[in-house]
C-alpha positions as CSV (number, residue, x, y, z in Angstrom):
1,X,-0.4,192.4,193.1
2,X,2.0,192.3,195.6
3,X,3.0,188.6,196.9
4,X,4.9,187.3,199.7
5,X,5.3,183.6,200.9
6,X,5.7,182.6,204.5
7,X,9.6,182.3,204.2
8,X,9.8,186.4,202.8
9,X,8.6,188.9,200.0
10,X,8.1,187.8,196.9
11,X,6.6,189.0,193.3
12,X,4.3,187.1,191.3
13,X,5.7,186.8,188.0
14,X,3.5,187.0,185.1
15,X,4.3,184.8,181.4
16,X,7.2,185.4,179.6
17,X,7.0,187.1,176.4
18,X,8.4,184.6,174.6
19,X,6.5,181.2,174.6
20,X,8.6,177.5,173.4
21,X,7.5,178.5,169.4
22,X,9.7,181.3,169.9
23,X,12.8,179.0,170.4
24,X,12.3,177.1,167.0
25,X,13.2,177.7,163.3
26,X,10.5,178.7,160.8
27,X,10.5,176.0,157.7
28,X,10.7,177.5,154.5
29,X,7.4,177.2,152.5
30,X,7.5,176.3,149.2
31,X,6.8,178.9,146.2
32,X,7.5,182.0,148.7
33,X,10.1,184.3,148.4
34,X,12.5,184.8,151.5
35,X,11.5,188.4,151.6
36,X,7.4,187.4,151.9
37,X,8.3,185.0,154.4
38,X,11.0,187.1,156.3
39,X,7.7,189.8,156.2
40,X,5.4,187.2,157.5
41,X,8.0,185.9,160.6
42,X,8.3,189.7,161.8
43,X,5.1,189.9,161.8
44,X,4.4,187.0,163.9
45,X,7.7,188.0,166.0
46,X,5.9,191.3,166.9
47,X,2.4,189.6,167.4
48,X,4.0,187.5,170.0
49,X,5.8,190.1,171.4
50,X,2.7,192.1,171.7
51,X,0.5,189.4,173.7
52,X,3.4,189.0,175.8
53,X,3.8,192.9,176.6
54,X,-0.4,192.5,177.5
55,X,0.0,189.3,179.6
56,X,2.9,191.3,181.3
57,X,0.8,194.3,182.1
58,X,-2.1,192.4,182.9
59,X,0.5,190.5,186.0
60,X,1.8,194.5,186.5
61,X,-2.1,195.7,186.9
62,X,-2.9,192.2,189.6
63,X,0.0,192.7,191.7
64,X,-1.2,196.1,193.0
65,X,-3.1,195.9,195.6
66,X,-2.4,192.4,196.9
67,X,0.2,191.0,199.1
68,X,0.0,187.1,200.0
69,X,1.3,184.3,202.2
70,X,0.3,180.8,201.9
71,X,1.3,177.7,203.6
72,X,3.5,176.9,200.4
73,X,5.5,179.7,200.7
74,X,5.3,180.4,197.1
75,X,3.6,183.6,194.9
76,X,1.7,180.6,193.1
77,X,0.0,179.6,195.7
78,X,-0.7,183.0,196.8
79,X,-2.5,183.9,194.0
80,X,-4.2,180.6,193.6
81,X,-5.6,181.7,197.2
82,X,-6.5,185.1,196.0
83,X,-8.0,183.6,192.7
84,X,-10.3,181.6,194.6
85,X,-11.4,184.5,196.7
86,X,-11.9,186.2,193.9
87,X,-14.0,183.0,192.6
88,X,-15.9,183.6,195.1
89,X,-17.1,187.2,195.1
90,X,-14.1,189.1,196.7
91,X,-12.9,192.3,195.1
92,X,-11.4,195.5,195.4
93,X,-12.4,198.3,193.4
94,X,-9.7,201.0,193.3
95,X,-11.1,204.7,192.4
96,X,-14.6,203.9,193.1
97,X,-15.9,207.1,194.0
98,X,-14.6,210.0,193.4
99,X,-12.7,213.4,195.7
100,X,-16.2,215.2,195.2
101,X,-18.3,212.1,196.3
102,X,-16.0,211.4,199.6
103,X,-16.6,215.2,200.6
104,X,-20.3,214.5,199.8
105,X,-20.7,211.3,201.7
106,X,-18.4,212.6,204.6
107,X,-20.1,215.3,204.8
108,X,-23.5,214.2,205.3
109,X,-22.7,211.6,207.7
110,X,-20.2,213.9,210.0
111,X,-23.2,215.9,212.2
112,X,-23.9,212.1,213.4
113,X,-20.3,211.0,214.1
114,X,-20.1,214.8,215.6
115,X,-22.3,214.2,218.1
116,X,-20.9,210.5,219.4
117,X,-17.0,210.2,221.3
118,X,-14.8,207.6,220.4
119,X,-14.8,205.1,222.4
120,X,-12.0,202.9,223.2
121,X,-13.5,199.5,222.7
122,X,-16.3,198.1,220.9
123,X,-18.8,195.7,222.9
124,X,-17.4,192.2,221.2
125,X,-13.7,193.9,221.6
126,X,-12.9,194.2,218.0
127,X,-12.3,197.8,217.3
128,X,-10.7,200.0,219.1
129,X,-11.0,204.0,219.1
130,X,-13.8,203.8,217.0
131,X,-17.7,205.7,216.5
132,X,-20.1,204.4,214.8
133,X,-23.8,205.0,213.7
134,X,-26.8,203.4,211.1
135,X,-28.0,205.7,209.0
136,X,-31.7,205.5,206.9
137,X,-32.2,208.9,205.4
138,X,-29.2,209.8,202.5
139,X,-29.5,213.2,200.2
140,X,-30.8,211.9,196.9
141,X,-26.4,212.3,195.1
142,X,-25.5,209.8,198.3
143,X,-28.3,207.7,197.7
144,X,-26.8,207.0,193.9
145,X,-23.6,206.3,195.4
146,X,-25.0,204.0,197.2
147,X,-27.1,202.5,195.1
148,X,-23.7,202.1,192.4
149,X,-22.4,200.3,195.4
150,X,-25.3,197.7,196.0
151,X,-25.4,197.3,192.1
152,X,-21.9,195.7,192.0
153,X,-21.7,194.0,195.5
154,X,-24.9,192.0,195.8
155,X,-26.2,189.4,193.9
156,X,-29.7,190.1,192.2
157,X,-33.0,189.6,194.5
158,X,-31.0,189.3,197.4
159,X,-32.8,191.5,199.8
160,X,-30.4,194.2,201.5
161,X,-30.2,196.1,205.0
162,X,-31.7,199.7,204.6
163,X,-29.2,200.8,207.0
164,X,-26.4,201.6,206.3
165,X,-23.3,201.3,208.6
166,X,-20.6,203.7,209.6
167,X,-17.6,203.1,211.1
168,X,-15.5,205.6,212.3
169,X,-11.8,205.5,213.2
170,X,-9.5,207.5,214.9
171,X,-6.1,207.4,213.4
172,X,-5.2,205.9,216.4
173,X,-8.2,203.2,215.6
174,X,-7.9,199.3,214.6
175,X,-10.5,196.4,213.7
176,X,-8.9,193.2,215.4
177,X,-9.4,190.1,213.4
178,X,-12.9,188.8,213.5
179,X,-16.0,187.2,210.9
180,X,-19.0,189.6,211.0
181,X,-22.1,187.3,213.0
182,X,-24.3,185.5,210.7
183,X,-27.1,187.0,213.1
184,X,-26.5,190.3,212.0
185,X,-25.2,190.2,208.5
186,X,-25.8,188.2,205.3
187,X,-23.6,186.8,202.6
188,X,-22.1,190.0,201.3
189,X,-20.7,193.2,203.3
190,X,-19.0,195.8,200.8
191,X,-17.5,198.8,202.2
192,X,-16.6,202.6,201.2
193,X,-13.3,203.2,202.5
194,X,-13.2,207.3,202.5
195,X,-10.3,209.6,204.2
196,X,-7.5,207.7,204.0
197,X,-6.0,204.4,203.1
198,X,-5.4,201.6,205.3
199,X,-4.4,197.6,204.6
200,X,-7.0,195.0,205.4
201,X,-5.4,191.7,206.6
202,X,-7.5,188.5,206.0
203,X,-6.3,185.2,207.5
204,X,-7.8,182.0,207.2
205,X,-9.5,179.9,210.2
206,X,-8.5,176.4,209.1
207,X,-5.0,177.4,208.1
208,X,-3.7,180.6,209.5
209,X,-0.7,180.3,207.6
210,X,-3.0,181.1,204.8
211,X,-3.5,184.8,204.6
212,X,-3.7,188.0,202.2
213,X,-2.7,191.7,203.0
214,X,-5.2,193.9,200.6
215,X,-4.7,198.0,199.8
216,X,-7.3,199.6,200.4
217,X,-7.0,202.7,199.3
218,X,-8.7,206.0,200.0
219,X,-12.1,206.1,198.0
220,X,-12.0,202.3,196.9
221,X,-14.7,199.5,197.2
222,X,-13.7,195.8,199.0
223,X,-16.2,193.0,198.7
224,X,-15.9,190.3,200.7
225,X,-18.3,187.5,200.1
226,X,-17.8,183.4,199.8
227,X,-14.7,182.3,201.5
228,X,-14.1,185.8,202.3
229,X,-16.9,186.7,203.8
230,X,-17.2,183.2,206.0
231,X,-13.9,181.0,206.1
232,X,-11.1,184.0,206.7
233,X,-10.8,186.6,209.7
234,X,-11.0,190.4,208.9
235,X,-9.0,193.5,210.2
236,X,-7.6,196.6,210.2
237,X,-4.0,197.1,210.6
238,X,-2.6,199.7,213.0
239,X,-1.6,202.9,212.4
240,X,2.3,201.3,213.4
241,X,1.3,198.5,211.9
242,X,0.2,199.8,208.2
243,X,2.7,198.4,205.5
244,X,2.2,196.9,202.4
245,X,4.9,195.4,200.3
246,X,7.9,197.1,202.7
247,X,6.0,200.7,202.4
248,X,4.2,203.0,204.9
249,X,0.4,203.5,204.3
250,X,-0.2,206.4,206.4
251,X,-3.7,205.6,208.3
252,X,-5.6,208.9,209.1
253,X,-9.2,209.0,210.3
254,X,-11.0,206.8,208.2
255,X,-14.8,206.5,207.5
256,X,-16.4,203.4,206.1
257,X,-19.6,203.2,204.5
258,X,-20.7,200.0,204.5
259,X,-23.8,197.8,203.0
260,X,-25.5,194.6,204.0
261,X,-27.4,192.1,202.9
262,X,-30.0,190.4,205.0
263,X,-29.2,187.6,207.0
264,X,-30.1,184.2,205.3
265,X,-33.0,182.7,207.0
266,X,-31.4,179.5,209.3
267,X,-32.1,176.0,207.8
């Protein structure tokens, strides 16, 4: 994952290799030769080394994807933000579907989107350069798509939306900051991002200072639920707007599929 404090970039680091047993002399044990025990320290030495080399690849593997600010303006608090996003239900799945699946998905929704302009503002303001439609009726390959997707995103028995959305945007297209109305949407939206890449920026109510930048990547899965889904703001950044960690992501058109769950009855 890539993390940045408020003050400036910044990379999480993950453990060290070498822990404080590392730093200290091995006591001889009595009745073993050197060699035995010289055998047994190298073999400890490379044991070591080797759950250091996987701890280090695991904080490789969590820096893509993620970049972070926090009102401590330190990668540790960043991920500590993150983790309890991630506590909560959040997730980005890169890869989820594959090229074949995007054409088929795209495909089936485009003589809808076809038929619609794209208009320059959405009723509550929030997107821009945008179509949209609901669709029921999927071919029986989209429908197990789909259904992969509900399997991960919602919780058992939860009962979901039989629509499904989709959002189109021009490349020219953005999703202002915004939480999706309780009246309209439950406690889970997970969305298909297809056609291109983009960065989703999420930004906390309470604190604004707190806030995460996350890749999302053509043809992955992002879940937001918990905190995500209720306590932080949502968008999509602008085409001249689009970096992540210093770098260009491209936008293009982009479609997202995207499923709901019911919303929860009021108390």
């Amino acid at each position: 994952m890539q993390m940045s404090g408020g003050g400036g970039p910044g990379m999480l680091r993950g453990p060290g290799a070498a822990g404080a047993g590392s730093r200290g002399r091995s006591r001889e044990q009595p009745g073993r030769s050197s060699r035995e025990q010289g055998a047994e320290q190298g073999a400890a030495g490379a044991e070591q080394q080797g759950a250091g080399a996987e701890q280090q690849g695991a904080g490789r593997a969590m820096r893509r994807g993620l970049r972070c600010g926090a009102a401590a303006a330190s990668a540790s608090s960043g991920l500590q933000l993150w983790l309890r996003l991630q506590a909560g239900g959040a997730a980005v799945l890169r890869g989820f579907v594959g090229a074949g699946e995007e054409a088929l998905l795209a495909g089936e929704v485009e003589p809808q989107l076809r038929r619609r302009p794209y208009q320059d503002r959405h009723w509550d303001g929030a997107i821009h350069k945008y179509r949209e439609t609901e669709k029921l009726h999927w071919s029986k390959e989209s429908q197990e798509i789909l259904q992969r997707v509900r399997d991960v995103a919602f919780p058992p028995q939860v009962p979901q939306l039989a629509q499904v959305h989709v959002l189109d945007l021009d490349k020219t297209g953005y999703i202002k900051p915004h939480i999706d109305s309780v009246k309209f949407c439950g406690c889970t939206i997970a969305g298909l991002s297809l056609l291109s890449s983009s960065v989703m920026r999420l930004v906390s109510e309470q604190n604004p200072q707190d806030w995460l930048d996350l890749l999302l990547e053509r043809r992955s899965l992002y879940i937001l639920r918990g905190p995500a889904r209720y306590e932080f703001t949502h968008e999509i950044l602008k085409d001249e707007e689009s970096f992540f960690d210093g770098q260009k992501v491209p936008r293009e058109r982009r479609i997202s599929i995207i499923c709901r769950n019911l919303p929860l009855p009021s108390s």
